[in-house]
N, C-alpha and C positions, 0 to 999 in steps of 0.2 A: 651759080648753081642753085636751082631751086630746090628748097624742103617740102617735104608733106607736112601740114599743120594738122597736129590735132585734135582740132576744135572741130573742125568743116570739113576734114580730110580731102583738102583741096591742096593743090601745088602754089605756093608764091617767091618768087624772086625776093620781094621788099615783107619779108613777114614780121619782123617788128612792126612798121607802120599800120600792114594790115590787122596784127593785133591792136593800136591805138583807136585806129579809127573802125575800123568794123567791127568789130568785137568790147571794145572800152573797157579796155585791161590798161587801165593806171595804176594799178599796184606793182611795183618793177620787179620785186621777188619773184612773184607769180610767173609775169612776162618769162624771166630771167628761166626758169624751169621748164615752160613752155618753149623758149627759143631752143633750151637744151635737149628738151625731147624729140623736137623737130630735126635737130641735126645728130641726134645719137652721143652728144657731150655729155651724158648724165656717167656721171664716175661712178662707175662700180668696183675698181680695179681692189679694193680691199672689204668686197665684200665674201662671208662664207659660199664657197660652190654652191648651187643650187638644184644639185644632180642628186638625187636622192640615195643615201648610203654613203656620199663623199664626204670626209670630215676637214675638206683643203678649206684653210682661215689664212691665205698668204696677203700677198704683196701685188701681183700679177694674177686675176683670176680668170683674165682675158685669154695669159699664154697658158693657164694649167688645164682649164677648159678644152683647148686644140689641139694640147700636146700629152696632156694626162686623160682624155676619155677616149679612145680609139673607136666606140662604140658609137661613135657622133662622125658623120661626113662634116667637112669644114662649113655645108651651108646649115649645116641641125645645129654645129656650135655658136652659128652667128645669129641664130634663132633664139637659142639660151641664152646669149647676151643679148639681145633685144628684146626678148619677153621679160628677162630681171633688170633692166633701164627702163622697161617700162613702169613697173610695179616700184621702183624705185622714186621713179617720178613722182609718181600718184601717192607717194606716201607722203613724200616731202611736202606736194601740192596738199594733203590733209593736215601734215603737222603744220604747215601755214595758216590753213585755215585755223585749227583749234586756237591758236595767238590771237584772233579775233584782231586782224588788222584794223588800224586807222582806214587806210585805204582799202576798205572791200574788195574783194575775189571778184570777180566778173564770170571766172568759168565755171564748172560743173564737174570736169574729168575725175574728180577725186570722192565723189558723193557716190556711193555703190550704187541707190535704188532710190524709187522715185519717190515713195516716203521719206525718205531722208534728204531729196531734194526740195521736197514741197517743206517739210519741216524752216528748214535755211529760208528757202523763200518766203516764206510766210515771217520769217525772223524780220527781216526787210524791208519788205513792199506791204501795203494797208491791205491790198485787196490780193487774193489767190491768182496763179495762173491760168488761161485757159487749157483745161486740159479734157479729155476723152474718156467720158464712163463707159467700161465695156460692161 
C-alpha cells in the first residue's frame, strides 16, 4: 500500500528509502514522524477534543469524536482526526527541532513562514537560498 509523503505530496511504495535518498533525512526521529504522518500513525488517542466548547480529556478521543459529536458525518470526524495528527505531527517535528539535533532536520514541515525558514537556513549553510523578491 502506498502513502502520500509529505514533503513532495507524491505517493511511494518504499518511503522510508525515498526519504534517505531523495530527500536526506538521517535523522531517524524526524524519518520516524514523517513515516507516521504518512500512514496516519501519529497517536492522538489521549489528546483533549478539538471541537470547540468540548471539554472530553479521555482515553479514546478517536471513538468520542464519532460517537459523541452527532453534528460531524463520519467523513468531518475523520477530517478532525486528520487535521489534529497533523498539527500533532508538526509540533513534535518543532519540539525536535528546538533539541538542536546532532543529526540535522532535512525538512521544513514544521517552520510556519519563510522568515523563519530563511532564519534556520542561514543557521546552517554560509550562503542564503535562492529565493524570489516580489
Amino acid at each position: 500500500m502506498s502513502s502520500e509523503f509529505p514533503v513532495c505530496r507524491l505517493f511511494y511504495m518504499a518511503l522510508n528509502k525515498h526519504l534517505k535518498h531523495k530527500h536526506a533525512v538521517r535523522n531517524l526521529e524526524e524519518r520516524g514522524i514523517i513515516l507516521k504522518m504518512a500512514s496516519g500513525g501519529i497517536n492522538v488517542r489521549t489528546k483533549p477534543c478539538p471541537i470547540t466548547g468540548c471539554s472530553y480529556a479521555g482515553k479514546r478521543l478517536d471513538r468520542h469524536v464519532t460517537h459523541e459529536h452527532p453534528e460531524f458525518s463520519r467523513d468531518e470526524a475523520h477530517q478532525v482526526m486528520a487535521r489534529l495528527k497533523h498539527s500533532v505531527a508538526l509540533q513534535l517535528l518543532h519540539d525536535l527541532r528546538e533539541t538542536n539535533p546532532i543529526i540535522g532536520m532535512a525538512t521544513s514541515l514544521d517552520i510556519e513562514n519563510e522568515e523563519e525558514y530563511l532564519l534556520i537556513w542561514c543557521t546552517l549553510h554560509p550562503s542564503p537560498p535562492h529565493t524570489e523578491l516580489h
